[in-house]
C-alpha positions as CSV (number, residue, x, y, z in Angstrom):
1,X,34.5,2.4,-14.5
2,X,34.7,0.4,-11.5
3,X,33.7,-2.9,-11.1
4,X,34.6,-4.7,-7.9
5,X,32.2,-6.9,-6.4
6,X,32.6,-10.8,-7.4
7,X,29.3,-12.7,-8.0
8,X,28.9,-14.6,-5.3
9,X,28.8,-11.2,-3.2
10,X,25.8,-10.8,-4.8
11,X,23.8,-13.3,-6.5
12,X,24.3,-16.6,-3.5
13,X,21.8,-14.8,-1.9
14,X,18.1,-16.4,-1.7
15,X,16.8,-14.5,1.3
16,X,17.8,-11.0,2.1
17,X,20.8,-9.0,1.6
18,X,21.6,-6.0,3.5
19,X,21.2,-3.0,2.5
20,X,25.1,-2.7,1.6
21,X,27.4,-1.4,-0.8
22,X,26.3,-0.5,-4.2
23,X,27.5,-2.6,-7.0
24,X,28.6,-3.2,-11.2
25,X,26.7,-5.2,-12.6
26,X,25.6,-6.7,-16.2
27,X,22.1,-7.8,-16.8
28,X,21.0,-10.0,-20.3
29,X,19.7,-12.3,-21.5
30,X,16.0,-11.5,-22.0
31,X,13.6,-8.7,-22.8
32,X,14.4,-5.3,-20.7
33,X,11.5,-2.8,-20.6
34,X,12.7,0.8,-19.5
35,X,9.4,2.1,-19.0
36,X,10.8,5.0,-21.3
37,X,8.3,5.7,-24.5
38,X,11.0,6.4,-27.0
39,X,13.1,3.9,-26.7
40,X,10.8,1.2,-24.5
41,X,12.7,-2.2,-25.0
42,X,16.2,-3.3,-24.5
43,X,18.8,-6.3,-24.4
44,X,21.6,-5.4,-21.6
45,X,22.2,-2.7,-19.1
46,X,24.7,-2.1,-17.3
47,X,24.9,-0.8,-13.6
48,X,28.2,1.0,-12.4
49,X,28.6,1.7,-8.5
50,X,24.5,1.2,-8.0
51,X,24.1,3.5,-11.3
52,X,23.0,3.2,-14.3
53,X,25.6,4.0,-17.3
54,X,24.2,2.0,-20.5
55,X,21.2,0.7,-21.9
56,X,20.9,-0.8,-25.0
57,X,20.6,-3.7,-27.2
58,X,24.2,-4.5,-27.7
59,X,26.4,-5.4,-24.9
60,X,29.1,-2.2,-24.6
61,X,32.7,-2.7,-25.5
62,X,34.1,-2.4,-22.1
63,X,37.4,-3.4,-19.8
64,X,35.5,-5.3,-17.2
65,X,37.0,-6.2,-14.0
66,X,36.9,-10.2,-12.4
67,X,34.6,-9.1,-10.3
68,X,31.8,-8.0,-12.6
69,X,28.6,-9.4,-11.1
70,X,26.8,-11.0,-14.7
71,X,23.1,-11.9,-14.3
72,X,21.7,-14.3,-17.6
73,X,17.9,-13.5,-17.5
74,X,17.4,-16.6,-19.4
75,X,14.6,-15.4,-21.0
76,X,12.7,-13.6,-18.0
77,X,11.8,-10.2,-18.3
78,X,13.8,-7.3,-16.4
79,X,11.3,-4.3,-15.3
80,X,12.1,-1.3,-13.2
81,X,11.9,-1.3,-9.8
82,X,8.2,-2.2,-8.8
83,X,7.3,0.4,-6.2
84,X,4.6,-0.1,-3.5
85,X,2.7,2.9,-3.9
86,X,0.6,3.0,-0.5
87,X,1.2,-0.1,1.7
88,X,1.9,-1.2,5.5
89,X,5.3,-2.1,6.4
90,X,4.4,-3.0,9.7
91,X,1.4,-4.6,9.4
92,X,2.7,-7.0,6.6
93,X,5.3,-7.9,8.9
94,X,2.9,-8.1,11.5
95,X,0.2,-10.8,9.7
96,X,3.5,-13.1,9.3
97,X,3.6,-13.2,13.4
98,X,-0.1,-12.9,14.4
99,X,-3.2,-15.0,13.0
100,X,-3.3,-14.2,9.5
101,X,-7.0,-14.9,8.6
102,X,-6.3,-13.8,4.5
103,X,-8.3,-16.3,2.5
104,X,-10.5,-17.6,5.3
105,X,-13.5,-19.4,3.0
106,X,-16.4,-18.1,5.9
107,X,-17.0,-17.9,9.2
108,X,-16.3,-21.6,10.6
109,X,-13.0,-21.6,8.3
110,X,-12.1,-18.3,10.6
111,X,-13.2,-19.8,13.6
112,X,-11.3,-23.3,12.9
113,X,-7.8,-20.9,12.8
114,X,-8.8,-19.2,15.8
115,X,-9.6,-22.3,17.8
116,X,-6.2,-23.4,16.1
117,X,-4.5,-20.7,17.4
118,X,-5.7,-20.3,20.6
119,X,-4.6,-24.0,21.3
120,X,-1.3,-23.0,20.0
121,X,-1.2,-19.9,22.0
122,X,-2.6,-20.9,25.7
123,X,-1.8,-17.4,27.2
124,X,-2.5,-13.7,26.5
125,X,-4.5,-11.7,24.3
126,X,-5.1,-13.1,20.3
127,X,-4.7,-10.5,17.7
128,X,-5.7,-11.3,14.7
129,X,-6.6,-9.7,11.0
130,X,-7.6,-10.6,7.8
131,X,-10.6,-11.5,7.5
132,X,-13.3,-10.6,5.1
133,X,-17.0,-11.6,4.8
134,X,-18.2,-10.5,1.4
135,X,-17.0,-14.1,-0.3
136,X,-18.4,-15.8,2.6
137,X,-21.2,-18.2,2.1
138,X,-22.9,-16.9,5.2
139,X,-22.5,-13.1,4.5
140,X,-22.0,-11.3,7.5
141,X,-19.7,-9.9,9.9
142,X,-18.3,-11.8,12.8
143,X,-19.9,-11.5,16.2
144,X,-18.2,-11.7,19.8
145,X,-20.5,-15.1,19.9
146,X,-18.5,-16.6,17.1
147,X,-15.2,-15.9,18.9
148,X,-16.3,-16.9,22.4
149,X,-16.9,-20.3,20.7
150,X,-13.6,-21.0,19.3
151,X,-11.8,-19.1,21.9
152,X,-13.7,-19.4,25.3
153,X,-13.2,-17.0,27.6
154,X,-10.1,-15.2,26.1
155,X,-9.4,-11.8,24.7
156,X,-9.9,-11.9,20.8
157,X,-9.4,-8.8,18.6
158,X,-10.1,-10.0,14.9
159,X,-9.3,-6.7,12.4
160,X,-11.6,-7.2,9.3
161,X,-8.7,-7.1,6.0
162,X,-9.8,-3.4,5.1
163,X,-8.4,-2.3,9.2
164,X,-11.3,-0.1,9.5
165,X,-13.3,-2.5,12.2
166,X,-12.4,-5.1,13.8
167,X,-14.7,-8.0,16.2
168,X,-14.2,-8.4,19.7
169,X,-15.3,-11.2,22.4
170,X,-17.0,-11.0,25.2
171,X,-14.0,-11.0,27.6
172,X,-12.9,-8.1,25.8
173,X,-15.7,-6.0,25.0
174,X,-16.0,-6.9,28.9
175,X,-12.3,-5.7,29.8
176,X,-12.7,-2.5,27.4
177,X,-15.8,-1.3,29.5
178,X,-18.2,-1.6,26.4
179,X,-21.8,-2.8,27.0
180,X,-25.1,-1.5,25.7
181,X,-24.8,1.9,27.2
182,X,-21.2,2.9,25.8
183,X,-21.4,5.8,22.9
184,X,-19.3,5.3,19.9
185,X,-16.9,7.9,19.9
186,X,-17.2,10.3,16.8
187,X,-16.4,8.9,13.4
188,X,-17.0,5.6,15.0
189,X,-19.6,3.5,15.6
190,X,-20.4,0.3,17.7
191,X,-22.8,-2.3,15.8
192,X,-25.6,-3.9,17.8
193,X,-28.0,-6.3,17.7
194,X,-31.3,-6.3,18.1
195,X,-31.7,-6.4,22.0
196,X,-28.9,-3.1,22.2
197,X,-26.6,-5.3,22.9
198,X,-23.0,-5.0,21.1
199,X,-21.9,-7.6,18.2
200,X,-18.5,-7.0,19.0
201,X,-18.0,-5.1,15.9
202,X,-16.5,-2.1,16.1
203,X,-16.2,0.1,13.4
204,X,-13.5,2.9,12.4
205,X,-12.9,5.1,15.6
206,X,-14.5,2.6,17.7
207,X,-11.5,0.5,17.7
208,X,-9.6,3.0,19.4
209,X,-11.9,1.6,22.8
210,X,-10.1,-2.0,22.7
211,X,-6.6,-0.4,21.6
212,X,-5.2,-0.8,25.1
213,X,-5.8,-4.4,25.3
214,X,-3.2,-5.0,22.6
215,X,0.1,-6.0,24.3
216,X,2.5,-3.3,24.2
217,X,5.6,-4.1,21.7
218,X,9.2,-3.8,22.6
219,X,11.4,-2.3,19.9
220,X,12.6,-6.0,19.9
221,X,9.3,-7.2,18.6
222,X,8.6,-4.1,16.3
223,X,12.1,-4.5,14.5
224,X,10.6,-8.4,13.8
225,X,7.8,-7.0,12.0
226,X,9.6,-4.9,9.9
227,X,12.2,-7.6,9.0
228,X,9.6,-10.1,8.2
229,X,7.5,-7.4,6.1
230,X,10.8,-6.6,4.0
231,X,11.2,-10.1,3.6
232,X,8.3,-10.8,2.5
233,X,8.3,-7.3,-0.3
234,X,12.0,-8.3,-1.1
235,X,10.4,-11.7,-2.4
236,X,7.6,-10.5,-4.4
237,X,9.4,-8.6,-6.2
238,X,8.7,-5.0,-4.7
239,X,12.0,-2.8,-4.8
240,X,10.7,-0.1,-2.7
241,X,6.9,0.8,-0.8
242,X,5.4,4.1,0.5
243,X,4.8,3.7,4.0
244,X,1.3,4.9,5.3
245,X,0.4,5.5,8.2
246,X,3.6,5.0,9.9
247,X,3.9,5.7,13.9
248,X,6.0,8.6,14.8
249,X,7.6,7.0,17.1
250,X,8.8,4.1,14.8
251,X,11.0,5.8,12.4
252,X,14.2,6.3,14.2
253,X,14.2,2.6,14.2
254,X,13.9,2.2,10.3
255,X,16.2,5.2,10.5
256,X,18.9,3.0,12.6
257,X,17.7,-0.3,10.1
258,X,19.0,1.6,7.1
259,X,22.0,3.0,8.5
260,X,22.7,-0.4,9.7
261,X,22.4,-2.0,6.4
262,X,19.3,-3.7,7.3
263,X,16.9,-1.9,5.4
264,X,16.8,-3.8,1.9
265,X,14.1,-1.9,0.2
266,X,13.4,1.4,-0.1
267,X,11.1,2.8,2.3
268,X,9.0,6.6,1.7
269,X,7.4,7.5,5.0
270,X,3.8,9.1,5.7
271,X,3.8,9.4,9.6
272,X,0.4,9.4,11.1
273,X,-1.0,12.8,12.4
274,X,0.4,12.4,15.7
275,X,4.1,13.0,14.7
276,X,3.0,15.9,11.9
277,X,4.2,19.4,14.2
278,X,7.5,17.5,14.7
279,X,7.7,16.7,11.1
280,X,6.8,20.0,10.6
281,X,9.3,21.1,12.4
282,X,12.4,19.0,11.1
283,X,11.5,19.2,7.6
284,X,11.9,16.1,4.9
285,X,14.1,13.9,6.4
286,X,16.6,11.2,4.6
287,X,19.3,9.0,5.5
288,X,21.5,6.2,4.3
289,X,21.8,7.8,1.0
290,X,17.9,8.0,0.7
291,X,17.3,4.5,2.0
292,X,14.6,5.7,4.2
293,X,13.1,9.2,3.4
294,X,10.1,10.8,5.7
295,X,8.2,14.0,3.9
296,X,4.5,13.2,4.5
297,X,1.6,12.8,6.9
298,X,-1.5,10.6,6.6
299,X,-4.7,11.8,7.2
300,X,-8.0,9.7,7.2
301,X,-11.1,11.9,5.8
302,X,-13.4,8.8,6.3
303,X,-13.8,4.9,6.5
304,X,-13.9,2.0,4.5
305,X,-16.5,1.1,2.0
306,X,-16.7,-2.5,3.0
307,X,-18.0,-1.7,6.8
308,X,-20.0,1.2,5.2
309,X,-17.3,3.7,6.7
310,X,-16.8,5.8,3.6
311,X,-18.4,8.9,3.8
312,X,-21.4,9.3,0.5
313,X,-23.1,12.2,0.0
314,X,-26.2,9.9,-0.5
315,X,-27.1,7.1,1.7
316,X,-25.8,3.5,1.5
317,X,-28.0,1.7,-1.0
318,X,-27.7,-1.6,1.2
319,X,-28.5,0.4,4.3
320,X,-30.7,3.7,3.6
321,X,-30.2,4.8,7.4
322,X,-26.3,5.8,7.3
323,X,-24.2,7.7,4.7
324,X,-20.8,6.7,6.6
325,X,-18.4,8.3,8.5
326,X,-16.3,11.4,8.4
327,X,-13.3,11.4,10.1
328,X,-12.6,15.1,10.5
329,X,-13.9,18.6,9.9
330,X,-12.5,21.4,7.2
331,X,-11.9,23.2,10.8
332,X,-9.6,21.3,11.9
333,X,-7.5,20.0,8.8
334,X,-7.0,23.1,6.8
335,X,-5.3,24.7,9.3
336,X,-2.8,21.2,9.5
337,X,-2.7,21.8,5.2
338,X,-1.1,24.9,5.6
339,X,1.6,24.3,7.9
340,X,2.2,21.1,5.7
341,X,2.6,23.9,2.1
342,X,4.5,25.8,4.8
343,X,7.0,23.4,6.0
344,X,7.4,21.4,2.8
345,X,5.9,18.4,4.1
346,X,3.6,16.4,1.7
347,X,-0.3,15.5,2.6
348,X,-1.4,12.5,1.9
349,X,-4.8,11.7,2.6
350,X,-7.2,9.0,3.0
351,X,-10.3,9.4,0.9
352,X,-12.8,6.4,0.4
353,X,-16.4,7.9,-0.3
354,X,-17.7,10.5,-2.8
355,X,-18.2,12.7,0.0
356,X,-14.8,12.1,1.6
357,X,-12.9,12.9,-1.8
358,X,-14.8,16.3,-2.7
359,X,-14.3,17.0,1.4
360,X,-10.6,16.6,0.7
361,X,-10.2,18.2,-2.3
362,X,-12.2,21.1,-1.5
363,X,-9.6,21.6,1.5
364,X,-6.8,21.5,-0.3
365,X,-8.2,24.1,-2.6
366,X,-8.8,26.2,0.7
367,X,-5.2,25.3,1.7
368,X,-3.3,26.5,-1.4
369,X,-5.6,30.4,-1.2
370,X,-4.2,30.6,2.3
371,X,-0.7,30.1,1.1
372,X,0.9,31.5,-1.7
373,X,3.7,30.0,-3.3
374,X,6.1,32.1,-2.3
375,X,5.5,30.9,1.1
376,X,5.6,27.3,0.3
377,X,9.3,25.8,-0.1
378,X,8.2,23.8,-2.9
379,X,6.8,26.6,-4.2
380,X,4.0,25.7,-7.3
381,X,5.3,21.8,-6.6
382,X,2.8,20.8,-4.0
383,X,2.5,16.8,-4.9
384,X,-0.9,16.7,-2.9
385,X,-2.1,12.9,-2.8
386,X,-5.3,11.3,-1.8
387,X,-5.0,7.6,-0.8
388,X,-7.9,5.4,-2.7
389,X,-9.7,8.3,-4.3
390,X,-12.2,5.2,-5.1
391,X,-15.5,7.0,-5.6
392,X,-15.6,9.9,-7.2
393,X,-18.3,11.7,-8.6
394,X,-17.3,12.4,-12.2
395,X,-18.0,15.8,-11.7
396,X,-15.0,15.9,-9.4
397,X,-12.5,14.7,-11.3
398,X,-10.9,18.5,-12.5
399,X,-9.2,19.0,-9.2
400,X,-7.3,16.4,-9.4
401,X,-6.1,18.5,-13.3
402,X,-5.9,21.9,-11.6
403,X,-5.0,21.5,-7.9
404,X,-3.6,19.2,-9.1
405,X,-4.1,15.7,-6.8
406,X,-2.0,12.6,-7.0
407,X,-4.4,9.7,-7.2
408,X,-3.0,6.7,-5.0
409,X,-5.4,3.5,-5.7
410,X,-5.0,0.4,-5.3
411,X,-6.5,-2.1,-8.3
412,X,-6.7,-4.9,-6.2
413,X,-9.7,-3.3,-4.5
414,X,-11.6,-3.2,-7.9
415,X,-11.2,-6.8,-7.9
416,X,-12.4,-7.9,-4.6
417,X,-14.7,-4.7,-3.9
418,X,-16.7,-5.9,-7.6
419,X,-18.6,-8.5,-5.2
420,X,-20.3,-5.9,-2.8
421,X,-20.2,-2.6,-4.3
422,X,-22.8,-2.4,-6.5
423,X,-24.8,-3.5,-3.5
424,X,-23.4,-0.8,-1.4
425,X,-23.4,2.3,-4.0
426,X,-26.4,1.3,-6.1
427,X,-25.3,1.4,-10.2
428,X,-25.4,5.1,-11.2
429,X,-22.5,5.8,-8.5
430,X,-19.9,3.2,-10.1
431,X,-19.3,5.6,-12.9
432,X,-16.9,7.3,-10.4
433,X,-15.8,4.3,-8.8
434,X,-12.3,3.0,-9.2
435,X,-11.9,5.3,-12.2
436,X,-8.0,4.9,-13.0
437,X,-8.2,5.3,-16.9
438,X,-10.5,8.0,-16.3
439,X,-7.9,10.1,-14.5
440,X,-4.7,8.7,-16.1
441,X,-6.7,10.0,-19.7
442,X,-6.9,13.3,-18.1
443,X,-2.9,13.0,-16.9
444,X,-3.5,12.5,-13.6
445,X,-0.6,10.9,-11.9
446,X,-2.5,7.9,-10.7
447,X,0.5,5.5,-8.0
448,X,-0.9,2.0,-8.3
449,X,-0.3,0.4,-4.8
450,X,-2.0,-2.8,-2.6
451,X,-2.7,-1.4,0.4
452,X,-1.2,-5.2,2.1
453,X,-2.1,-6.4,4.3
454,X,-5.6,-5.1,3.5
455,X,-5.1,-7.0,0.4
456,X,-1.8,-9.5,-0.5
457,X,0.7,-7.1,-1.3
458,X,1.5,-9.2,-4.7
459,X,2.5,-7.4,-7.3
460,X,1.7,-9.4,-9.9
461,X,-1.9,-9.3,-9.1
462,X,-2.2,-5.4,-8.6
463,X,-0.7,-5.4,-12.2
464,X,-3.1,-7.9,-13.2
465,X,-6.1,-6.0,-11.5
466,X,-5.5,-2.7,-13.4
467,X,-5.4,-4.3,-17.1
468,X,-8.1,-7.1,-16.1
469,X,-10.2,-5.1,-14.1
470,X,-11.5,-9.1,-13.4
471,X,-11.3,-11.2,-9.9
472,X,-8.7,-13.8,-9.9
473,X,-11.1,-16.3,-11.1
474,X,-12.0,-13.6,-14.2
475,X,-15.5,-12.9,-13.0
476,X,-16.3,-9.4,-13.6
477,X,-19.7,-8.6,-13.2
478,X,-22.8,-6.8,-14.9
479,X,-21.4,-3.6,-16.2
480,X,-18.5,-3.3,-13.8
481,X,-17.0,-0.2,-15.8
482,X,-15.0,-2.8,-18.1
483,X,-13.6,0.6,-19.8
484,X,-11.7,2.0,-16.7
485,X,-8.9,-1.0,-16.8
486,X,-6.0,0.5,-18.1
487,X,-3.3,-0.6,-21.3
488,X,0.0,-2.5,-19.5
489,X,2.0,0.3,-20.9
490,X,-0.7,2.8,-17.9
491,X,-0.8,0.2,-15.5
492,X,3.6,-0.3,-15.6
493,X,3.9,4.0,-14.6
494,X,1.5,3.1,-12.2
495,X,4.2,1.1,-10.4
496,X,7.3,2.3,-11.7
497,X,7.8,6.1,-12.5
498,X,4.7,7.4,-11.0
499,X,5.6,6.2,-7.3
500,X,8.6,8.0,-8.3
501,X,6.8,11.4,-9.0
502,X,4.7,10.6,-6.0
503,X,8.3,10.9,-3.8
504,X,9.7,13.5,-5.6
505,X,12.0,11.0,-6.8
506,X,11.1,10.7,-10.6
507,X,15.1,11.8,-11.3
508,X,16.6,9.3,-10.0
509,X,14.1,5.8,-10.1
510,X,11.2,4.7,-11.8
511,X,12.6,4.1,-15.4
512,X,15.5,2.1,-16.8
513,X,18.2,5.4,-17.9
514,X,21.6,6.0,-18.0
515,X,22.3,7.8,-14.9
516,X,19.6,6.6,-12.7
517,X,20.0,4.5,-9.6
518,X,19.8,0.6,-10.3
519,X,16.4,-0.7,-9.2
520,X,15.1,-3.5,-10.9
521,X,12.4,-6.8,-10.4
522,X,12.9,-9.6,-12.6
523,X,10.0,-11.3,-12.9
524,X,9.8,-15.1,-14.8
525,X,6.9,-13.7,-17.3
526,X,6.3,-10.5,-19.3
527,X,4.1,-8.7,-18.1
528,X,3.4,-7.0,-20.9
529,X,2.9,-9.2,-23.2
530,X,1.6,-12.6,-21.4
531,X,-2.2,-13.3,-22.0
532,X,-4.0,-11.0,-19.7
533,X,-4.9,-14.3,-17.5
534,X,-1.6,-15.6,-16.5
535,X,-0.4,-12.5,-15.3
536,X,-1.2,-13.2,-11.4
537,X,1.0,-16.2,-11.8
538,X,4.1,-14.1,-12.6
539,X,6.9,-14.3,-9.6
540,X,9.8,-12.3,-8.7
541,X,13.1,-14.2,-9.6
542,X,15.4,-11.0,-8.4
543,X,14.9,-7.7,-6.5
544,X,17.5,-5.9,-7.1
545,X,18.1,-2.0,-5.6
546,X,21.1,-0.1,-5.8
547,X,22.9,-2.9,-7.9
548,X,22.4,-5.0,-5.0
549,X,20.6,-8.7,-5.4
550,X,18.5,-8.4,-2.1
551,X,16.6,-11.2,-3.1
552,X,16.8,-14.2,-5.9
553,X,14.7,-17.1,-6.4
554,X,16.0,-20.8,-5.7
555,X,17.8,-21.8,-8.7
């Protein structure tokens, strides 16, 4: 066996590491839980040259070299890797350099950090997200008024947390040629008020019209993001995240991170539509020893269900006039499906409404008739994933058993979605809403993500959101479907092995085995054992990945 590297290589380290060499390792101390069913629990592992080669209770009788790198738990609790099953690397980064309006308690708490801001920040455009108006004591969406008054005169662009609308002002509703007169563009729409004029919300494919007043980035300013959102993963514990929606033209430069050793975490791409033919074209692509792996493209069926984007096949129940929004036509996608069975390329798809998932599914079905398996490189294999999947008629559920459909959901939306919902879908439709026990019961592989920076990107509280099915303060509701949260045994697959199915990587991460690769998030409570309640307070005291520390707590 080889072990080289001396501790304080590896464990001095209380921001980032790069991503480096892999490294031995010991680990004790406190309870390990493999995330394998017959043998669930352990005492020590051991990690040779970024592998696993023992787990067990007892330490092994080994010849260990001076540079062993030891890690005590000290009673903390040892997990496999937490994986990020359907996040934004860019835009977490992003809400750490732009006003971040997460947790703004109403409209003049958001308008107080925009004045703030725009203070701060005299010259150019404001970009800003975050914000969301459900918990807000006056209980609607920002208007251009509200952002003319804290920011007179300037160029505001406020994304509402979900990133499927977002509020403009007046100076740039005015330097995006909308007024009264412009037509939403298809799977858009442009609210206004009562006179025709616009609010400044614009919803879905309607923000495309004010894209062009966001200041172009440099690759300078893009590789910031991306440092600051792997900082931020590395510290909550997160040991690798599936990309969505990643630009085309972005991942040469995580490409060129990884190789570089700047790439901490592991990172599994789903490009948006725009770079699918050359993705088709290439094939999967991986480098740095898997650091960074691209094999999918993200597709939006339809919109959110906060701004009433997600397409129903009934009408809203809040607002009778509109069923939402479809993004795109069985025309046009299909067609895209079959090159993606074709080229071995994965589909992942975002599905919000009832509509939007039976659209989906339904075109997948079509997909697969039009292309054996013996034209597909994967073969039977296919891994088809919708992203959400959050309401579902019942009667829908058997494709994701026979197609079958990766369910990628994100708890955390159960929790803050509880407070609108039922206004928005009327009762009888939350049977199929948010249903993860519902499909796990069936087997459905069902990837627990956040979706950050719609929502925090904590792990701790997507963990806690899929067994407490509660709101951080434990409200639940009348009849919010108590009986779809999930045991802690569901709910740690959901972050662990099934992301790993999800990326075709269930061989070599998601469980603690001999001969897998050494990912691993410490966290200071277990999980699976802490009253239900204290979960969200759980933090990340290491990340580990590859038998590297890329992050550790402050002693």
């Amino acid at each position: 066996m080889r072990f080289r590297l001396a501790l304080t290589a590896a464990v001095a380290l209380s921001a980032l590491a790069p991503a480096a060499l892999a490294q031995d390792m010991i680990i004790r101390g406190g309870t390990i839980h493999t995330g394998v069913d017959r043998a669930p629990t352990a005492r020590v592992v051991v990690v040779d040259d970024g592998i696993i080669v023992h787990v067990g209770d007892e330490r092994p009788d080994l010849a260990l070299d001076d540079g062993t790198v030891e890690i005590d738990l000290k009673g903390a609790t040892l997990f496999p890797g937490f994986t990020d099953g359907h996040a934004h690397l860019n835009g977490i980064g992003q809400r750490e350099l732009t006003l971040n309006l997460e947790g703004s308690a109403s409209v003049a708490d958001a308008m107080s950090r925009l004045s703030a801001w725009a203070e701060a920040n005299p010259e150019g455009p404001i970009i800003g997200r975050g914000w969301i108006e459900t918990h807000w004591p006056e209980g609607r969406f920002l208007t251009r008024q509200d952002l003319d008054a804290a920011a007179p005169g300037r160029i505001v662009l406020l994304g509402r947390a979900d990133g499927h609308a977002v509020v403009a002002s007046t100076a740039a509703l005015e330097a995006a040629g909308i007024d009264g007169s412009t037509a939403a563009p298809d799977g858009g729409e442009i609210l206004k008020d009562a006179s025709g004029a616009p609010t400044g919300l614009l919803v879905d494919a309607a923000e495309t019209l004010v894209a062009g007043l966001i200041p172009r980035e440099d690759e300078a300013s893009i590789r910031r993001a991306y440092e600051a959102g792997f900082r931020v993963y590395a510290r909550y514990g997160w040991t690798g995240v599936h990309y969505m929606s990643v630009p085309w033209a972005d991942v040469p430069l995580l490409e060129r991170m990884a190789e570089e050793g700047q790439a901490p975490l592991r990172v599994y791409n789903s490009v948006t539509p725009d770079g699918a033919e050359a993705l088709f074209a290439s094939g999967p692509r991986s480098v740095a020893d898997g650091r960074i792996i691209t094999r999918a493209v993200k597709f939006y069926a339809d919109g959110a269900l906060g701004s009433r984007g997600a397409a129903l096949f009934e009408p809203y129940a809040d607002r009778p006039d509109t069923t939402g929004l479809m993004q795109m036509t069985g025309d046009q996608i299909v067609p895209v499906y079959e090159r993606a069975l074709r080229s071995g390329i994965q589909a992942a798809t975002h599905a919000i409404g009832d509509r939007g998932n039976a659209e989906v599914a339904g075109w997948y079905a079509q997909a697969m008739e039009r292309v054996p398996a013996s034209e597909r490189p994967q073969g039977d294999d296919v891994r088809w994933r919708i992203e959400h999947a959050q309401i579902l008629r019942p009667s829908d559920y058997g494709y994701f058993g026979y197609l079958p459909i990766i369910a990628s959901m994100q708890p955390s939306h159960a929790i803050g979605d509880l407070h609108f919902a039922p206004a928005r879908l009327g009762d009888a439709r939350l049977d199929g809403a948010y249903a993860w026990k519902s499909l796990s019961d069936m087997g459905v592989i069902v990837v627990g993500g956040s979706d950050a920076p719609v929502e925090r990107g904590d792990p701790a509280i997507e963990f806690y959101a899929a067994v407490g099915r509660r709101d951080l303060q434990g409200f639940q509701g009348p009849d919010w479907r108590p009986n779809e949260a999930v045991d802690r045994a569901t709910a740690l697959k959901m972050f662990t092995i099934w992301p790993a199915v999800a990326s075709f990587r269930e061989d070599e991460l998601g469980t603690i085995e001999v001969g897998k690769r050494a990912d691993f998030t410490v966290f200071d409570l277990d999980l699976m054992t802490v009253p239900i309640a204290d979960i969200p307070k759980a933090k990340a005291l290491y990340t580990i990945v590859d038998g590297v520390v890329v992050w550790r707590a402050e002693d």
